[in-house]
C-alpha positions as YAML, in Angstrom:
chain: A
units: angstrom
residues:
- id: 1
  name: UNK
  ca: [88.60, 145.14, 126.36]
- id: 2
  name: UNK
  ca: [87.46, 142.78, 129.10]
- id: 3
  name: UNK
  ca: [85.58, 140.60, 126.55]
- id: 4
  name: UNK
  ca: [88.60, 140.29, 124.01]
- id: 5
  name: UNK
  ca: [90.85, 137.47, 124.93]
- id: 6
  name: UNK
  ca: [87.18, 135.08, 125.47]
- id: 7
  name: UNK
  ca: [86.32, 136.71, 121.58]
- id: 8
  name: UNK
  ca: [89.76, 135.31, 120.30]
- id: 9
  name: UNK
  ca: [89.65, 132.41, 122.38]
- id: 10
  name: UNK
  ca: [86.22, 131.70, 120.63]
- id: 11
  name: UNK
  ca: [86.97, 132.44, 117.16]
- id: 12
  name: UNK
  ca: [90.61, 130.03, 117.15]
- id: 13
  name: UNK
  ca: [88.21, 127.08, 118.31]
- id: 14
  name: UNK
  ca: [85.65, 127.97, 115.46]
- id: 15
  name: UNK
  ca: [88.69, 128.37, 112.57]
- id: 16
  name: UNK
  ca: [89.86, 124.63, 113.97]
- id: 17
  name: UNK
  ca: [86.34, 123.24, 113.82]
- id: 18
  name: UNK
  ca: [85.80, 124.12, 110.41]
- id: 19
  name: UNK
  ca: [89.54, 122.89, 109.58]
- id: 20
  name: UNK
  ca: [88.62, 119.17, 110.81]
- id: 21
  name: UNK
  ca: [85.66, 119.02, 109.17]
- id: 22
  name: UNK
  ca: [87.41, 120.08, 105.98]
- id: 23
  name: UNK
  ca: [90.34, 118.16, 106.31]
- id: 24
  name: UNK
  ca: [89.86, 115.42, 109.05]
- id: 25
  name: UNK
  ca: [91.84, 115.36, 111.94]
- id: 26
  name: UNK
  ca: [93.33, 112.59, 113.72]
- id: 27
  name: UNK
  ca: [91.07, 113.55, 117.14]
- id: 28
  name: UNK
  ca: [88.30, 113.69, 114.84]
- id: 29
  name: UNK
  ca: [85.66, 111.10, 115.12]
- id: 30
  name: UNK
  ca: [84.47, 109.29, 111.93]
- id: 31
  name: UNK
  ca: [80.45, 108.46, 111.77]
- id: 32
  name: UNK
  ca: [81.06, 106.01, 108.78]
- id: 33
  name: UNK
  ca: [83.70, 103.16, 110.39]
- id: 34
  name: UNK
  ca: [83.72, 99.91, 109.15]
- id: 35
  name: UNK
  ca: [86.07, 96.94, 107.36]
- id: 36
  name: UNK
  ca: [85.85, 95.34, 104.59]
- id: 37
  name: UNK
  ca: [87.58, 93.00, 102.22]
- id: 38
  name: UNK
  ca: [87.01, 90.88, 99.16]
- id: 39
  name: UNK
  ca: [88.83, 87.57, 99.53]
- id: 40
  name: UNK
  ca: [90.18, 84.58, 97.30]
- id: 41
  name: UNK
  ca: [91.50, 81.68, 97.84]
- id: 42
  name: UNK
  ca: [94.48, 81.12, 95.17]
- id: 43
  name: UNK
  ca: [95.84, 77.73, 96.95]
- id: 44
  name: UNK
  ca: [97.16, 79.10, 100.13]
- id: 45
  name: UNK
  ca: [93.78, 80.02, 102.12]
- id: 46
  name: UNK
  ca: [91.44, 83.39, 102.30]
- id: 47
  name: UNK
  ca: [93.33, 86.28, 101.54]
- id: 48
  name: UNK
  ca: [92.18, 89.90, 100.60]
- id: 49
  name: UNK
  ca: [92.49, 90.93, 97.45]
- id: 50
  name: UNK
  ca: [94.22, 94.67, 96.40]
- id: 51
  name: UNK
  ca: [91.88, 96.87, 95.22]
- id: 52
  name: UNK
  ca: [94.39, 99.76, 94.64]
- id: 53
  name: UNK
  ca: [94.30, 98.19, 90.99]
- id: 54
  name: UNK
  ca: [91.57, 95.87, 89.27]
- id: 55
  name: UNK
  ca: [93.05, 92.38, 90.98]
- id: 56
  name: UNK
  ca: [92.13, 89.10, 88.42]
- id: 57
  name: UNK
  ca: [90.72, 85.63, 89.33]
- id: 58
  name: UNK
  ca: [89.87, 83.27, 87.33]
- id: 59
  name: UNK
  ca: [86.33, 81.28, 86.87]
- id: 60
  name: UNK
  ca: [85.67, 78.68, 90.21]
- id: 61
  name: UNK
  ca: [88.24, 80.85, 92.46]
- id: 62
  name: UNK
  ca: [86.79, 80.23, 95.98]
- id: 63
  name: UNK
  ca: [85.29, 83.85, 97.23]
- id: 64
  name: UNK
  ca: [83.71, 85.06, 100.35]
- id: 65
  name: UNK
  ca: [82.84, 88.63, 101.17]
- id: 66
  name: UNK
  ca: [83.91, 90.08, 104.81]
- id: 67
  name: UNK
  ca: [82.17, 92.74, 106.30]
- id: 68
  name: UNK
  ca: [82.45, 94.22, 110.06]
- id: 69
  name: UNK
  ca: [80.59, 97.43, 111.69]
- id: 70
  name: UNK
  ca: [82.87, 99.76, 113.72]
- id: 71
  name: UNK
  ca: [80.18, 102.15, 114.45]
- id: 72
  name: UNK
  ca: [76.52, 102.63, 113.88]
- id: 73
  name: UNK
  ca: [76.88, 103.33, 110.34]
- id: 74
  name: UNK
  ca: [74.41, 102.03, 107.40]
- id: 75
  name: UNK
  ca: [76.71, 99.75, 105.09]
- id: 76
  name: UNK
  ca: [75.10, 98.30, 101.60]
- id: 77
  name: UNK
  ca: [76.59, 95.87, 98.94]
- id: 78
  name: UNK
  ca: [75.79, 95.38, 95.41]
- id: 79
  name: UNK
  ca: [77.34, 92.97, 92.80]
- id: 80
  name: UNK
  ca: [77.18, 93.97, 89.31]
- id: 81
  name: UNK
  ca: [78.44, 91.06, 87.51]
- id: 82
  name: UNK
  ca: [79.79, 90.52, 83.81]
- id: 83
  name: UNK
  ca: [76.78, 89.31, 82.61]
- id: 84
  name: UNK
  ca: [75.70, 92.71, 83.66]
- id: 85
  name: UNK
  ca: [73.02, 91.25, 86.50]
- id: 86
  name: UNK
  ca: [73.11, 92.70, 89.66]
- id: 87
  name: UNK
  ca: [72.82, 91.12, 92.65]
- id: 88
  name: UNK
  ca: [72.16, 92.80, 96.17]
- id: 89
  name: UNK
  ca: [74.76, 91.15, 98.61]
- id: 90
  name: UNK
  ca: [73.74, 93.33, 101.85]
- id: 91
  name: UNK
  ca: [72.01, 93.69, 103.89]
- id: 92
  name: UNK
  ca: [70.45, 90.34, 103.25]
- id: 93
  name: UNK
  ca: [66.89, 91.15, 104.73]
- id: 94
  name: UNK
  ca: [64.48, 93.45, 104.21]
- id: 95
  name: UNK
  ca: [64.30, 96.11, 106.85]
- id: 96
  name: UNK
  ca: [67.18, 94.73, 107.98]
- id: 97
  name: UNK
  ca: [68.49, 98.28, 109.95]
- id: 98
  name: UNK
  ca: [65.43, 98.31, 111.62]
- id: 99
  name: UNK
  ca: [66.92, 96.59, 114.18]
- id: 100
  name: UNK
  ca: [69.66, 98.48, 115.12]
- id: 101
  name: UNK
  ca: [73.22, 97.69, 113.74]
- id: 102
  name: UNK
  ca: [74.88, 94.57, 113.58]
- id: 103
  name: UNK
  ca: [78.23, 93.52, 115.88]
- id: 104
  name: UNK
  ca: [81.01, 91.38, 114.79]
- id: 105
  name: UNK
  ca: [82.01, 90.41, 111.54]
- id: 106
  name: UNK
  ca: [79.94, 89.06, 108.80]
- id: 107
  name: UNK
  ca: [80.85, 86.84, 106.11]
- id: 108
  name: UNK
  ca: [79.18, 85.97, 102.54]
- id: 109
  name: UNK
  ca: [78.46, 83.48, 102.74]
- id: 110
  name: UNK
  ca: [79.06, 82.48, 106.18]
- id: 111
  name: UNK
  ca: [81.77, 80.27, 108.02]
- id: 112
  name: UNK
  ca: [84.10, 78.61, 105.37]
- id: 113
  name: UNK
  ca: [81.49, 78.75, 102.52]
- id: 114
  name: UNK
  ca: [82.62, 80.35, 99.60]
- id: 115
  name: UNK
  ca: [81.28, 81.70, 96.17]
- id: 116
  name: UNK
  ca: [82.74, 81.43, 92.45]
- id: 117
  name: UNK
  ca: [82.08, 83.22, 89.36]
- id: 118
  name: UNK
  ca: [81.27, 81.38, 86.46]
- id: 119
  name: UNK
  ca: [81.99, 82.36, 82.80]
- id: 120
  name: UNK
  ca: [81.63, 84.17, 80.63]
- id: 121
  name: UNK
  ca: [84.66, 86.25, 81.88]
- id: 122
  name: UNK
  ca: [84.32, 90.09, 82.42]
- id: 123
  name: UNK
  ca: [84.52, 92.80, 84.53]
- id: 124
  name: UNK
  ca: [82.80, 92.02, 87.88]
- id: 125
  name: UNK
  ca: [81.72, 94.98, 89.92]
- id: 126
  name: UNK
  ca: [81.36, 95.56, 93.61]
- id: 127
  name: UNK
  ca: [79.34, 98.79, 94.59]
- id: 128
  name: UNK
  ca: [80.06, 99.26, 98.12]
- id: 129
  name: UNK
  ca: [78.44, 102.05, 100.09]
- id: 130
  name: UNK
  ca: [78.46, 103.07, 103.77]
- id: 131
  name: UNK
  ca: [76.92, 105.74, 105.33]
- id: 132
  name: UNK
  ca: [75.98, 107.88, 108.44]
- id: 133
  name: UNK
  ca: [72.29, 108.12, 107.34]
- id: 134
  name: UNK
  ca: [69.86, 105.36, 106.34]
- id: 135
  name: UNK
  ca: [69.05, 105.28, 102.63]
- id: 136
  name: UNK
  ca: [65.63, 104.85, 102.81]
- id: 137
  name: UNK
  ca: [65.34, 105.28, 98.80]
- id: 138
  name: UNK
  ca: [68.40, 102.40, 97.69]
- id: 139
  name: UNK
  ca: [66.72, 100.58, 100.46]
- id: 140
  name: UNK
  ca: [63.07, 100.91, 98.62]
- id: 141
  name: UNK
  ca: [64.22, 100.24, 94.97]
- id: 142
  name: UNK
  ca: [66.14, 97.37, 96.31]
- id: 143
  name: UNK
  ca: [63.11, 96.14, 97.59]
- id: 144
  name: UNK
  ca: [61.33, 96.85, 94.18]
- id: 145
  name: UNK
  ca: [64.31, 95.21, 92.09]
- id: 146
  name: UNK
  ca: [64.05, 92.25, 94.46]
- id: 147
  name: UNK
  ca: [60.13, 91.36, 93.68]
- id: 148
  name: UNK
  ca: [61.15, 91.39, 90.21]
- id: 149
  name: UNK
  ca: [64.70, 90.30, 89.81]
- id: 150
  name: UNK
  ca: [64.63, 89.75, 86.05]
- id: 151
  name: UNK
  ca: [62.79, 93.37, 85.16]
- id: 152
  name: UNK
  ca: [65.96, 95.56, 83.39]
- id: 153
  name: UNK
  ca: [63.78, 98.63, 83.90]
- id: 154
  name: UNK
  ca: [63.94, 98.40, 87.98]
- id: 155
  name: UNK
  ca: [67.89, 96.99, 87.81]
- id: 156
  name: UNK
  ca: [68.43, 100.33, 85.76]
- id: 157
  name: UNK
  ca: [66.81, 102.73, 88.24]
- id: 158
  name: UNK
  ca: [68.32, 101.21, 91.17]
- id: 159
  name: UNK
  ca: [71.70, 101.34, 89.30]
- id: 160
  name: UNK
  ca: [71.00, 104.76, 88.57]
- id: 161
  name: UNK
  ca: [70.35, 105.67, 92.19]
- id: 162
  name: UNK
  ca: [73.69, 104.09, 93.40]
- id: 163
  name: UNK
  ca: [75.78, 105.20, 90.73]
- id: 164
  name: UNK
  ca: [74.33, 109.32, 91.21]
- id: 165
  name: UNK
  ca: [75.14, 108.66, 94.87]
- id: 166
  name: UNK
  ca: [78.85, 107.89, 94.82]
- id: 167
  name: UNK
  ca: [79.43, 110.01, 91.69]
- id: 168
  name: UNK
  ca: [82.51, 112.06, 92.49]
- id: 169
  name: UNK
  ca: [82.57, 110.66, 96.06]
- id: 170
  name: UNK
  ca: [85.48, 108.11, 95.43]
- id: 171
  name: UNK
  ca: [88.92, 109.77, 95.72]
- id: 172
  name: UNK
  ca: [87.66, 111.02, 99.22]
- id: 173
  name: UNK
  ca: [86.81, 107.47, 99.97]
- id: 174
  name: UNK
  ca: [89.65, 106.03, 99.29]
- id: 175
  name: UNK
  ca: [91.60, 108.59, 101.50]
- id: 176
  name: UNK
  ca: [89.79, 107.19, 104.26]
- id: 177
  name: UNK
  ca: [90.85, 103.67, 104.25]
- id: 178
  name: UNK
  ca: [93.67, 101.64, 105.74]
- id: 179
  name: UNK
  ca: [94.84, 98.31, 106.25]
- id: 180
  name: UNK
  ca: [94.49, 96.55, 109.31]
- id: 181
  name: UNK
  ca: [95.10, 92.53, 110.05]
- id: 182
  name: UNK
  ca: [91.84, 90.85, 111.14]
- id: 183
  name: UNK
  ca: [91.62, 87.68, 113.17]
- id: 184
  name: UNK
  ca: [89.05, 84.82, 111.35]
- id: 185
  name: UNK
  ca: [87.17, 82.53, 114.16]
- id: 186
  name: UNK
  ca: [85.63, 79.57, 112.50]
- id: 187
  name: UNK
  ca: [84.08, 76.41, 114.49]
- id: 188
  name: UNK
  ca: [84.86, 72.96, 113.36]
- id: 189
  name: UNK
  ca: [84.68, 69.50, 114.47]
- id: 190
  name: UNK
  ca: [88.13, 69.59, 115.93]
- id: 191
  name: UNK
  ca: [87.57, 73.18, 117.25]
- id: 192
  name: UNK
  ca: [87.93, 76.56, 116.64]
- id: 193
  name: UNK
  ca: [90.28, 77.39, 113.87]
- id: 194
  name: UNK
  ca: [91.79, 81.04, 113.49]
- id: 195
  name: UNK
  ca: [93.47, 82.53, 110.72]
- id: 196
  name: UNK
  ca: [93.95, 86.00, 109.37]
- id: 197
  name: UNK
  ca: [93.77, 88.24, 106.69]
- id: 198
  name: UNK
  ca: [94.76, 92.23, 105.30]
- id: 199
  name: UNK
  ca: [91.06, 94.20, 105.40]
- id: 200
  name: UNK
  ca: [90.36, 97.75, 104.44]
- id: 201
  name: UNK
  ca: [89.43, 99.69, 107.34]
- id: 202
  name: UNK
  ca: [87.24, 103.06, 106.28]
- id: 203
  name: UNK
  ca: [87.24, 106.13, 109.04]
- id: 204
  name: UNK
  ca: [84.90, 108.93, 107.57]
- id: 205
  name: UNK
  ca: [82.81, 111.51, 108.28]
- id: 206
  name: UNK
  ca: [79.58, 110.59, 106.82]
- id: 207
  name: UNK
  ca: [79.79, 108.82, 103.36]
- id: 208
  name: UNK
  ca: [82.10, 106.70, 101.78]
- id: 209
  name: UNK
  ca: [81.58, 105.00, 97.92]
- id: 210
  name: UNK
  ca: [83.72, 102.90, 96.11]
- id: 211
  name: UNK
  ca: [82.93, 100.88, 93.14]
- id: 212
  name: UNK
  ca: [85.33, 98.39, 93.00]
- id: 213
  name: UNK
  ca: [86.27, 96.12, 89.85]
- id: 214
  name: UNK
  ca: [87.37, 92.66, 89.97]
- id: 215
  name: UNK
  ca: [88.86, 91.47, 86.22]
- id: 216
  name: UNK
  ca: [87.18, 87.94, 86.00]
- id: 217
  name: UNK
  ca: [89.52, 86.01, 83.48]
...
C-alpha cells in the first residue's frame, strides 16, 4: 500500500508521454524546426507564395528560395522541373552538415538575386525535406547525381530515394506548419533595406516531407 500512490503517480506520467508523442503537445519540443517559403515577385516585391493549392507563375517571374534553421535539424531541397531535370538546391556543398548547422536565414540565390523558369511550361516541383537525422544515403546519391548531372539512371535512383522517404509522410507534415511574418535584411548602397514576407514555419518531431508543386504557365 505504501508504494501505490508513487505506482499511479508513475504510470499517469507514462500514459501522457506516450500521448505527446502520438499527438504533439504544445509543451512538446519539436527536433525538426525550421521556415521556409517560395517567393515571387508579381510587381509589388518578394512575397510567399500559397502552397495550400498548386499557386501559378508565369515564365521570367522573379524567384528566390528562403530558408532559415530553428534548430539543429538536417534540411534538403530538390527542384524537379517541367522538363523533368532535377536540380539539387540545398545544401549547396558537399559535406556541407559536417560543419554543424547553419544560423540565420538563407536565400537562393542570395541578397536580391532572383531565379526564373523558362519554358516550356509545366508542373515544377519542389521536394523539400527536413529532418532530425542526417541522411547520409540522399546525401551520397546526391553526390553521385552531381558528378554526372546528365545520367537519367542516377536522377532516377536519387528520385526514387526521396520520393520512398516522404511517401505517406505529407498530411503529418503539413499539420506541422504555420505562418509566421519574417523580417528581410538586405545591404545596399544607400543602406540596409528591410521588408517582409508570410513563411511557413514547420515544428515536428523528427521528419517532415512535402513535395510541393508550382503550375508554371
Amino acid at each position: 500500500m505504501y508504494y501505490a500512490p508513487y505506482l499511479k503517480r508513475i504510470c499517469k506520467v507514462a500514459t501522457l508521454a506516450i500521448l505527446m508523442i502520438l499527438y504533439g503537445h504544445p509543451g512538446f519540443a519539436a527536433d525538426v524546426s525550421f521556415r521556409w517559403a517560395v517567393l515571387a515577385d508579381f510587381g509589388d516585391g518578394m512575397q510567399g507564395l500559397d502552397f495550400s493549392e498548386s499557386p501559378a507563375v508565369r515564365s521570367g517571374t522573379a524567384l528566390q528560395i528562403y530558408l532559415e534553421h530553428l534548430e539543429n535539424c538536417h534540411i534538403y531541397l530538390f527542384l524537379l522541373d517541367s522538363n523533368e531535370e532535377l536540380t539539387p538546391l540545398y545544401p549547396v556543398d558537399k559535406g556541407y552538415y559536417n560543419y554543424g548547422f547553419p544560423r540565420g536565414p538563407k536565400f537562393i540565390p542570395p541578397e536580391n538575386q532572383s531565379f526564373t523558369f523558362v519554358p516550356p511550361p509545366g508542373i515544377e516541383t519542389f521536394y523539400l525535406i527536413g529532418s532530425a537525422d542526417r541522411l547520409f544515403q540522399i546525401e551520397r546519391l546526391t553526390e553521385e547525381f552531381l558528378q554526372n548531372p546528365g545520367h537519367l539512371g542516377q536522377q532516377k535512383l536519387l528520385l526514387d530515394e526521396i520520393e520512398s522517404m516522404m511517401a505517406g509522410k505529407e498530411k503529418k507534415s503539413k499539420r506541422s506548419e504555420d505562418r509566421e511574418t519574417v523580417e528581410k535584411k538586405v545591404r545596399t548602397d544607400q543602406g540596409i533595406t528591410k521588408t517582409t514576407f508570410r513563411a511557413v514555419e514547420v515544428d515536428i518531431a523528427d521528419f517532415y516531407g512535402r513535395k510541393l508543386l508550382l503550375d508554371h504557365q
